[in-house]
N, C-alpha and C positions, 0 to 999 in steps of 0.2 A: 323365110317366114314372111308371110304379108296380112297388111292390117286389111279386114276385110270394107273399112269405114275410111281407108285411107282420103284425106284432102276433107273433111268433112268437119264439124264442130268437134267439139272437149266430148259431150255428152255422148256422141255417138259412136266417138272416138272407145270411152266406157264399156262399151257393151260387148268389145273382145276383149277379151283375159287375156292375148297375146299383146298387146300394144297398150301404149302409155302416149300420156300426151305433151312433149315438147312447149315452150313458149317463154315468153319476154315478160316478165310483171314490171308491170309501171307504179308509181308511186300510189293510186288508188286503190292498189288491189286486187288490178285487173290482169285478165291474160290478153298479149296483143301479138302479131305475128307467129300462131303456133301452128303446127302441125302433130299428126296422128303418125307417131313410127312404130316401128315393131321394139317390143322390151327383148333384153338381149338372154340367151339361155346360156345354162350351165352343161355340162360334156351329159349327165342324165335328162335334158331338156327339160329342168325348175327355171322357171324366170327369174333372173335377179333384178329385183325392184330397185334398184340404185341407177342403169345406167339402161338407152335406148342400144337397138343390134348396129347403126349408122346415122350419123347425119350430125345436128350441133352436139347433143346433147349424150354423144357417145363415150365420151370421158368422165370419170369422175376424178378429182371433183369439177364441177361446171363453172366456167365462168361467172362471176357475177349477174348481171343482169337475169340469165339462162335457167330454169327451175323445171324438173319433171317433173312429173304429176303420172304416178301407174293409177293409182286407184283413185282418182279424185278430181272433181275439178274446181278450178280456182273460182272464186267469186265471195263477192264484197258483200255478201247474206248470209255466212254461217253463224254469225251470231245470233241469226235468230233459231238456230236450232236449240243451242243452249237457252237462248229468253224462252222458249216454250216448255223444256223442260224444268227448268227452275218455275215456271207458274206453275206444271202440273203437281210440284211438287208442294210448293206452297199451299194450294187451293186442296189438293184432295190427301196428302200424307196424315193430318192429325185424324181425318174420319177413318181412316183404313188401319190405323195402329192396333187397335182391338180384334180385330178379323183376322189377322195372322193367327193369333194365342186361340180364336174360337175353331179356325178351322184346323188345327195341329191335335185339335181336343177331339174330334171328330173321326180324323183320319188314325191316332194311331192308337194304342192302346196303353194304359195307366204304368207300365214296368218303363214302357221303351222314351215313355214321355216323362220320365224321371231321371234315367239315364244319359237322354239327351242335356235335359235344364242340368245336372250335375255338370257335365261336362263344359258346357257353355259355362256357367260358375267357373270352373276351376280355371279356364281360358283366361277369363277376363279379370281373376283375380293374380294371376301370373303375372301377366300384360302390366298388371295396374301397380302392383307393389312390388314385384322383384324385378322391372326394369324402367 
């Protein structure tokens, strides 16, 4: 099996579902020295996401330094995925709380929207006092 992005960046590296991307993290978070190898298969050809088909990174477990990356690549800005999703949640969750309960009212009709709120009821009073 060959990466079709092989010798190329992390990102481009991504965009086979047969390969993963080998590299060195340094103390900032960064990747340095990586390469694009092929992820190694199982006897029904499933990928297993733990180790590369050759090269450093073919072993589990890896050396220190040594880190694969199948579906991802490293970089010192995921944090700001999570900071964007905690403002969207901050800035727009208390207006949207109400819209849930009106559009359930719309959608289903008065037996099955009693059935449901029971059921949630008894969930939550289980959860809450018997454990």
């Amino acid at each position: 099996m060959m990466c079709a992005f092989c010798g190329r960046t992390c990102d481009e590296c991504m965009m086979d579902n047969d390969c993963g991307f080998c590299y060195v993290e340094t103390d900032i978070d960064s990747a340095v020295n990586g390469s694009c190898v092929p992820a190694e298969h199982d006897e029904q050809g499933v990928v297993i996401f733990t180790e590369s088909e050759y090269g450093r990174c073919q072993h589990s477990p890896l050396h220190e330094p040594l880190h694969w990356a199948y579906d991802y690549c490293p970089t010192e800005f995921a944090w700001m995925a999570l900071l964007g999703l905690m403002l969207y949640l901050m800035c727009f969750a208390p207006g949207q709380s109400p819209l849930s309960f009106s559009v359930t009212v719309c959608w289903f009709d008065l037996l099955s929207l009693i059935a449901v709120f029971d059921f949630v009821d008894f969930v939550f009073v289980f959860f809450h006092v018997f454990l």
